[in-house]
N, C-alpha and C positions, 0 to 999 in steps of 0.2 A: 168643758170646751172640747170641741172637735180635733184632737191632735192628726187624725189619719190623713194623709197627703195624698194616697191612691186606693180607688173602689177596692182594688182588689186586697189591700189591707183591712177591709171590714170582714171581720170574722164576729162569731157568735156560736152558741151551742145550740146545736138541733137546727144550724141555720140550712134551708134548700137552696142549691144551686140551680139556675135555671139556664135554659139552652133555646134559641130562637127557630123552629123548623120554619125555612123559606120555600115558596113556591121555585119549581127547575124548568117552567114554562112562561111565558111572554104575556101570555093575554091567554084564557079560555074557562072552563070551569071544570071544579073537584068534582068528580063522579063515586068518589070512596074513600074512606082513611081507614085503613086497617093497624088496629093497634096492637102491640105486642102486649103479654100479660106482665105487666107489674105489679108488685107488690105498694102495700098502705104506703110506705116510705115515699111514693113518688105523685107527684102531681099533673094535670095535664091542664091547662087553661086553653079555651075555644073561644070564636066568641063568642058561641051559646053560652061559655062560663062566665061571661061577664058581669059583674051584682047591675054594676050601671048601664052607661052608655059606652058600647065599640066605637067611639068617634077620638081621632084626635082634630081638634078644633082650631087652626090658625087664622084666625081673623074671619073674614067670612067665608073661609076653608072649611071643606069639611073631609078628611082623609078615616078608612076605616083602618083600628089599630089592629084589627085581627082579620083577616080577608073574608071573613064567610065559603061559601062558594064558588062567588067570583074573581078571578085573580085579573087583575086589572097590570102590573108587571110582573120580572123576570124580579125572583129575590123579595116578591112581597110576603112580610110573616104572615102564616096559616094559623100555627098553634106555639104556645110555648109550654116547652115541658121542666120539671123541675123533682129533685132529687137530692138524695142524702149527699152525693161527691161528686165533682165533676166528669169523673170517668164513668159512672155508671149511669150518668145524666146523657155521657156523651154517644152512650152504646143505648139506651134506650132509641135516642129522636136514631141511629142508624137503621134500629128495624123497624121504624114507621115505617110502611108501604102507603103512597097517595099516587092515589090512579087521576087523570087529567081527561078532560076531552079539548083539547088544543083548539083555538080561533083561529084559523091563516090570514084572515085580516083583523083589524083594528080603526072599528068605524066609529069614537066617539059622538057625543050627541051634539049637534050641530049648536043647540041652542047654548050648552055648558059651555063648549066653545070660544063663541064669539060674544058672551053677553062680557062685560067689560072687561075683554081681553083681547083691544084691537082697539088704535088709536091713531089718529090723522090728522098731522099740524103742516100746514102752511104759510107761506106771508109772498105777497109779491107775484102768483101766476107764473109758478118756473117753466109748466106745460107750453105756453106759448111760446117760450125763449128756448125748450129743446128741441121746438118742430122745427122753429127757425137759423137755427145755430147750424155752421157748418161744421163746426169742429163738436163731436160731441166724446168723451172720456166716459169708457166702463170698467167698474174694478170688480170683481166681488169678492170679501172677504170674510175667511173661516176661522173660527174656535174650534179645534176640535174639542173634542172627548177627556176630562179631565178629573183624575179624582183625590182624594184625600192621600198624603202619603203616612205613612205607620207612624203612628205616634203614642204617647198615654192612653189605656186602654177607656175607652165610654162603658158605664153603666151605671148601676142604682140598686140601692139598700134600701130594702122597706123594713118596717119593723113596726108590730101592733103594739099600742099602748093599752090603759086604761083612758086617754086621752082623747086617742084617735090612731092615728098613723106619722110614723117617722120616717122622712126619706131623706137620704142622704146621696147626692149626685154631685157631678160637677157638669152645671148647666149657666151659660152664661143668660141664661133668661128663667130665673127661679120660680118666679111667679107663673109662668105659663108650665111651670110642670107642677105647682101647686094647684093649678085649676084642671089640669090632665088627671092630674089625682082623684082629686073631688068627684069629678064626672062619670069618669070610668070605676069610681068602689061606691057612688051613692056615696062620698061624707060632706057633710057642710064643710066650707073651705075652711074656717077656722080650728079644723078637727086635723087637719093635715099641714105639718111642722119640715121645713125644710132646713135642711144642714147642708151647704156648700162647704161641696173639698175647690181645695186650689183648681185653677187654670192658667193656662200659656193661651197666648193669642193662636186661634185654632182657623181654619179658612171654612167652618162652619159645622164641623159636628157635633161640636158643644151645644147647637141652638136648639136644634127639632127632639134629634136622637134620645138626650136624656128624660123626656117625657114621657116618649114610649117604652124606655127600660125601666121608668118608674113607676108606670101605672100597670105593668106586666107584674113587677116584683110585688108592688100593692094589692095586686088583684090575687095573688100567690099569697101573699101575707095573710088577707083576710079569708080566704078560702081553706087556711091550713094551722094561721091563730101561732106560726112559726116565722122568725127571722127570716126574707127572703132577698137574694140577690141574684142579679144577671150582669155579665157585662156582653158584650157582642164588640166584633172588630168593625164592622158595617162601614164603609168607608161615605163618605158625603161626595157628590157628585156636582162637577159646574154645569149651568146651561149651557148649552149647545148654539151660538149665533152663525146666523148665515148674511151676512150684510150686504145688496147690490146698490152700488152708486155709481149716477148718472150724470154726468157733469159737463154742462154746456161752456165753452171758449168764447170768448170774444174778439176781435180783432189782434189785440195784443196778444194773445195766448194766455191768456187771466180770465177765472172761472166767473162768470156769470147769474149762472143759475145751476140747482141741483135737484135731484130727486135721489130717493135713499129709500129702498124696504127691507124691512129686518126683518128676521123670521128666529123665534127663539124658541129652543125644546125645552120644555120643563119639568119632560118624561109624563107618568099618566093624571098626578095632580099638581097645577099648576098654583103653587103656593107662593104668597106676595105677587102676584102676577100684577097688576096695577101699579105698586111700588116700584118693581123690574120695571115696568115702561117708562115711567119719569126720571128713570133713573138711567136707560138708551136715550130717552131725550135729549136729556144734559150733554152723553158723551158724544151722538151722532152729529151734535151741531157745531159745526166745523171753524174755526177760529179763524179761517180767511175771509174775505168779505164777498158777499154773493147780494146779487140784484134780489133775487127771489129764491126761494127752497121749498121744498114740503117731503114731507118722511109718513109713511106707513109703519107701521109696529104691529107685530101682531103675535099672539102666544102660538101653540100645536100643543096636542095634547100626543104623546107615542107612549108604547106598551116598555117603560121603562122607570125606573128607582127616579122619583120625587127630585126634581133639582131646584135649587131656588139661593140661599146665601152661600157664597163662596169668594171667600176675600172680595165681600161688596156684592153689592146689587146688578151686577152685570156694568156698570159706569167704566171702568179698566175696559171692558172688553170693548165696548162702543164709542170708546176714547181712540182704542189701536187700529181702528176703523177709518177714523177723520185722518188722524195724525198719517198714514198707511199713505191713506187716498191723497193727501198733500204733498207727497214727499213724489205717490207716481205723476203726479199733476206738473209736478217740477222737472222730472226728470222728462216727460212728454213737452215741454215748452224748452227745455235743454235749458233748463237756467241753473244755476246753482240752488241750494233747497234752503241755504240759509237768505238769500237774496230774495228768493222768492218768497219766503215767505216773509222777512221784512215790506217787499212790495206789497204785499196781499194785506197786511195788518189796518183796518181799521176800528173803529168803535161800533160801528155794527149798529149805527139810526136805523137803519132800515128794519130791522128784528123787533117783535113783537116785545111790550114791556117784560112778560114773564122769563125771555128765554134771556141765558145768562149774556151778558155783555164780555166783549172782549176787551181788556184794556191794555192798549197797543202800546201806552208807555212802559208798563211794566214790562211789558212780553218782550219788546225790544231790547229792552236794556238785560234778561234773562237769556237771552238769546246770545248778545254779543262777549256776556261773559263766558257763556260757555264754550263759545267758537274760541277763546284764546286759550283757556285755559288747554281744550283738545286740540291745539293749535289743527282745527277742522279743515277751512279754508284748503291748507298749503296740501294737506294729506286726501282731501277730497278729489281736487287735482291731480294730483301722480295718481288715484286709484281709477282716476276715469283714464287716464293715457292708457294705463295694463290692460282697464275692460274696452278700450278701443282696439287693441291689439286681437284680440278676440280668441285668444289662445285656449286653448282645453287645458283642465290642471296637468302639470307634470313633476314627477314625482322626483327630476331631476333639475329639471331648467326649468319650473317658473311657479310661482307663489299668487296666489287670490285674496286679495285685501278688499275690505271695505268698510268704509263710514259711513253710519246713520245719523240723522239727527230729527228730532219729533220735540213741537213746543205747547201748552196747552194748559188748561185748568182743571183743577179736583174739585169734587165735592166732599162733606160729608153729611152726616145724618140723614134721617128721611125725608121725604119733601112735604110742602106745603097742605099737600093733597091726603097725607099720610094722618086721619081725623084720629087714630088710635096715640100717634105722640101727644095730645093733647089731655090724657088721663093718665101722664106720667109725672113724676113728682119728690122734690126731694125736702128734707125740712133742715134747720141749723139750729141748735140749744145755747143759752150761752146762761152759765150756772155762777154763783159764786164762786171769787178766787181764780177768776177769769178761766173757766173750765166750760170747752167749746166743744160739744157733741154734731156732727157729721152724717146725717140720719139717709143713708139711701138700701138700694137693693145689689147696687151694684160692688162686687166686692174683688179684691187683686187686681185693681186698676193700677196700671203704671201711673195715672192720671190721680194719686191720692196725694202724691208730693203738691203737685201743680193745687188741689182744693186746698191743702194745709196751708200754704204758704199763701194766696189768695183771700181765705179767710184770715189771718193771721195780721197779713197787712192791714185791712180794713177794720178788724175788730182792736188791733193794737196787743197782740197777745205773743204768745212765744208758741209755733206751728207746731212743735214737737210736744206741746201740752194738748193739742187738739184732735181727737179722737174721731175716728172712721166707725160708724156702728151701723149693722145690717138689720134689718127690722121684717118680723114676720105679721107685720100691721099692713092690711091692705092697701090703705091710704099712702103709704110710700114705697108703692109702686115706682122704679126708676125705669121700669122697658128694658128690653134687652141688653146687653152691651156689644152692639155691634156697629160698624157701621162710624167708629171712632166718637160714638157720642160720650164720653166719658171726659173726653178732651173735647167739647162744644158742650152741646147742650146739658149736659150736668154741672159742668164750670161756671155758666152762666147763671143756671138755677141757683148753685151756692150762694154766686156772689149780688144774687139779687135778694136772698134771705141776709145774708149780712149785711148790706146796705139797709133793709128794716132795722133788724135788729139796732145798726149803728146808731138809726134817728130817732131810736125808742132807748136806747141807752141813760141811764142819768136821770130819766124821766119816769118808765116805768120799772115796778119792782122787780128785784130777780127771781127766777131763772124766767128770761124772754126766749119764746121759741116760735119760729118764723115758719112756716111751711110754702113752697111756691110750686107752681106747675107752669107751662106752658100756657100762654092765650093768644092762640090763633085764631080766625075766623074760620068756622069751618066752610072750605069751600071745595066742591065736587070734581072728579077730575071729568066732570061734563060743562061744569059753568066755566066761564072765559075768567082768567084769575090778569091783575095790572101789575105785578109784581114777582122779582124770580119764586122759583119753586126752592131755588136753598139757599140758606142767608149763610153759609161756611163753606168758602171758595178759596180756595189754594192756589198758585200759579207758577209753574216751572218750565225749563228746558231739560232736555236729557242726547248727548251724543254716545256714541257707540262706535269702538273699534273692533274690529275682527278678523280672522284671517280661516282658511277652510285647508285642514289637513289633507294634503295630498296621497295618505295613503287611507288613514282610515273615514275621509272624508268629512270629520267632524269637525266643528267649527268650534277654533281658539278662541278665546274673549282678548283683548290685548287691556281695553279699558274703558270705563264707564267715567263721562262727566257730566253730573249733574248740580244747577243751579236753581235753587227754590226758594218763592217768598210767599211765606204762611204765617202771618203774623209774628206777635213774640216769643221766641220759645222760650219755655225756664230752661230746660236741660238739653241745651244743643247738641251734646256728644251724646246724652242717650238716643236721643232724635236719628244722629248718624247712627249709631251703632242698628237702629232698628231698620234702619235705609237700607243699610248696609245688608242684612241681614236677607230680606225680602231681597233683593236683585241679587242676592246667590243665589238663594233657593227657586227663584223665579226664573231665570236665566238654565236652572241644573234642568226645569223642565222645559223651556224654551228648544233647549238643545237636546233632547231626547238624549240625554247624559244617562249610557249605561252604568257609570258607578257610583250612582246616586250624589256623587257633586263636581263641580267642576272649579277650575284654578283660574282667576281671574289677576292680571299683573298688579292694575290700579282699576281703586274705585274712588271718585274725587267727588264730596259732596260739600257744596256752598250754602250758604244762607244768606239771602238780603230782607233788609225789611222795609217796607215801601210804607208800609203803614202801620200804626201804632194799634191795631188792631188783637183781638184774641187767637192766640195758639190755635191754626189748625193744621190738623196732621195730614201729610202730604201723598202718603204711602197709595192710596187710589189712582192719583195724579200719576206716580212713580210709574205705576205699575200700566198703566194703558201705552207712558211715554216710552216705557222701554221696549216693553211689545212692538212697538210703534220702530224704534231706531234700531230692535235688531233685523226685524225685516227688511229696513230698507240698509241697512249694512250688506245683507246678504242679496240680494239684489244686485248691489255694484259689484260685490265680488266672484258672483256667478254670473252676470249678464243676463240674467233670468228674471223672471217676474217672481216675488215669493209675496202670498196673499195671505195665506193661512198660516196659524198657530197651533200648534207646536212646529217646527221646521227643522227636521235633524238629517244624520247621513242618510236615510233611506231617499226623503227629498231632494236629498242634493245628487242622490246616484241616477234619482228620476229624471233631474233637473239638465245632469250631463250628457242623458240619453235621450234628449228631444231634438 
């Protein structure tokens, strides 16, 4: 058994270290590589070295793992070099010389483009209601630029058997660097044996990364018939949204109708791009009630590092967007934002079957807990008297407060449209001596307590006899683990193989073993679907207090209250503690916190349960709602408009100078 906890604990004898040379140009092509002389000890992989195919393969993705010629971005790997020690690996790739002929523009192919990466939903004719509207609302809001912060190092151990190939990573999608294996060394997949090291919940460079350091060290391994490793620090990068919303009044000063296009970078290949879009769907559709809407979506392809999973499928970010846009919609009707948005709450008939329904009992009653608890109301108020004063900060006489508050729904797992979760799978054993085996892909799930005790009830068994077992059988395939399917859609899978099992108990002989997958109908994201796109819907409020330092300009957190109903939880204090956890780390980069974290007074999380439904985790929801309430905190306490994400002292110094 696997005892190492981190790549860089994989040692071996005669084992190569490997080293990544990245392209230092944007877009254009290699005209030369000039190599230094080394000796036998060292190895060079191209992708003329490659036995198999240069492709990493995500779906109907097709990314090259080695650039060839063409460098399509800035940081795309050329070659990977490899060596007896890291230092002499490290002084090799510095006397490559790679000569460039630089592109100054970046003309992708119109057709790669726009073929299903550009989507258009409507209901209701909003065009006629904005021509006509006297009052019409423009926002546009920004994600910037966002990337991984340092964390556990990524990489991968290959090692040639008599077998095949042994790789050891820590990738939370094992199977897809099982098949990145196979492809790229020529072996039939069952020649290639994966060994997962631990993982911590990572905001995505456990998904893609570990394929490409595994099929680099594999291609290294079999080229050299020697133990081979690489780790790289390569940081994973979020898309880039540009969201404008268009939002027609009606008499009352209550939105009508709307129009929304979103514009998302996903650097030069645009991976899950279809998923990304169902997944801005969900978040751009705004939880007030509108006559009519319709939203444009569409990907860009720029001369930049591959972006695509980052804490979720972009839903946070097209969440902070609505939520944003509500809060300026209230402050343009001068209402109060908790008012208004009580006003604005309906069930949402008008809305096509598939797009998520808002349910306005819930949201209300989420709403009005959170307003007491932040006693919001009475502090909303004195912070609008200050910003009516309309005072500049001072560093002597006078202080900039402000509350946010943003209310709204999460999703999780992929959607309806996603035809790949449907060849995902897990199976349940149940042996003599009531000995219950656990059969998935997915492994160091917090989510292993929740299957134990889940089977345990239904099989009648004691959860601490019931075993978690990882299976290098293609057939139990689990999908990645992102996206909180661990806590849905695996949960469920279990407890519908136990439910078998339960009704075959007594009856047939033992050991009974149940295997289930998914059965969805597979439907195109071009045919018209009657039903939502995600069946695991969460729903919270989130308010925000803040105050903006008068000297160094940075904004104090005073306190975060949030109220959320996600079904049952089993372990509500791990729940918070992970709540918890995310709105520091989320808030440290909100606020362009130069010391990589910031001090927050109170963080107050609730649970209600409205319905006796399955656990689902909220943290997506959290994370668009908070986006959402520090903006409009900062807003009241600058008198400013703030639109864009990240928003720290440099904004605010901009803010004070207009």
């Amino acid at each position: 058994m696997n005892t190492v906890t981190y790549i860089t604990a994989m040692q071996r004898p005669k084992m190569l270290y490997g080293y990544i040379l990245r392209s230092t140009i944007a877009h254009g092509t290699i005209t030369d590589i000039v190599l230094p002389d080394l000796s036998k000890d060292f190895l060079i992989i191209t992708a003329g070295d490659i036995p198999g195919s240069n492709a990493l393969r995500v779906f109907d993705e097709i990314v090259p793992l080695l650039s060839g010629e063409q460098i399509s971005y800035r940081d795309q790997p050329i070659l990977a070099v490899f060596g007896p020690d890291k230092e002499s690996v490290t002084l090799a790739v510095s006397r490559i010389a790679v000569s460039y002929e630089a592109s100054e523009s970046f003309d992708p192919d119109p057709a790669e483009t726009n073929t299903g990466r550009q989507r258009h939903i409507s209901w209701g004719g909003p065009q006629d209601i904005l021509q006509q509207a006297e009052d019409v609302v423009e926002y546009t809001y920004m994600t910037g630029s966002q990337r991984s912060p340092v964390g556990p190092p990524v990489g991968a151990f290959a090692e040639p058997t008599d077998a095949g190939m042994e790789i050891t990573t820590s990738s939370i999608w094992p199977f897809h660097v099982r098949s990145t294996v196979s492809e790229v060394c020529g072996l039939p997949k069952r020649k290639v044996i994966i060994h997962q090291l631990p993982y911590t919940p990572t905001v995505g460079e456990h998904l893609i990364y570990p394929s490409i350091y595994a099929a680099l060290a594999a291609a290294a391994a079999s080229a050299s018939g020697r133990p081979s490793r690489i780790i790289d620090p390569y940081p994973a990068f979020r898309p880039e949204l540009i969201i404008t919303r268009r939002t027609a009044l009606n008499a009352e000063h209550l939105p009508s109708a709307e129009s929304v296009d979103v514009q998302i970078n996903q650097g030069a290949f645009p991976l899950f791009a279809d998923e990304i879009i169902e997944h801005v769907i969900a978040g751009i559709t705004p939880s007030y009630g509108l006559d009519a809407f319709e939203a444009t979506i569409h990907t860009v392809k720029t001369p930049a590092a591959p972006r695509s999973y980052y804490q979720g499928l972009c839903f946070p970010l097209a969440l902070f967007s609505s939520e944003a846009h509500a809060a300026n919609l209230a402050l343009y009707s001068n209402m109060n934002p908790v008012n208004w948005r009580l006003r604005t709450l309906e069930d949402a008939v008008k809305r096509p079957a598939h797009v998520l329904r808002l349910r306005s009992v819930i949201m209300k009653d989420l709403l009005e807990q959170t307003v007491k608890r932040s006693d919001f109301s009475r502090k909303y108020a004195v912070y609008e008297m200050q910003k009516r004063r309309n005072r500049l900060i001072s560093t002597f006489t006078g202080y900039s407060r402000g509350i946010g508050i943003a209310s709204g729904r999460g999703i999780n797992g992929f959607s309806t449209h996603f035809a790949c979760e449907r060849n995902y799978a897990v199976s349940v054993r149940l042996d003599v001596n009531d000995q219950v085996t656990i059969t998935t892909s997915i492994m160091y799930s917090p989510a292993e307590v929740l299957w134990r005790t889940a089977a345990g009830t239904l099989l009648g068994v004691n959860p601490a006899q019931i075993q978690i077992r990882t299976s290098q059988n293609e057939s139990a395939n689990s999908g990645p683990d992102v996206l909180h399917r661990d806590s849905t859609i695996i949960s469920v899978l279990i407890t519908r193989c136990c439910e078998s099992i339960k009704s075959q108990r007594f009856k047939e002989p033992l050991p009974i073993t149940v295997k289930r997958s998914l059965k969805r109908a597979g439907v195109s994201a071009q045919e018209p679907v009657k039903r939502p796109l995600f069946h695991y819907v969460s729903w919270g409020a989130l308010a925000l207090e803040l105050e903006i330092d008068p000297v160094l300009l940075r904004p104090v957190i005073y306190g975060v209250w949030c109220t959320l109903s996600c079904g049952s939880l089993f372990d509500e204090q791990a729940m918070t503690n992970a709540i918890c956890s995310v709105i520091q780390d989320e808030l440290t980069v909100l606020t362009r916190s130069e010391t990589g974290s910031i001090t927050i007074d109170a963080i107050d999380i609730a649970f209600t349960v409205h319905e006796e439904t399955l656990s689902v985790n909220p943290i997506p929801n959290v994370l668009g709602l908070l986006q959402a309430a520090y903006t409009s905190a900062l807003t009241q306490a600058m008198n400013r408009s703030f639109t864009s994400i990240p928003s720290g002292p440099q904004e605010i110094f901009e803010a004070i100078g207009e």
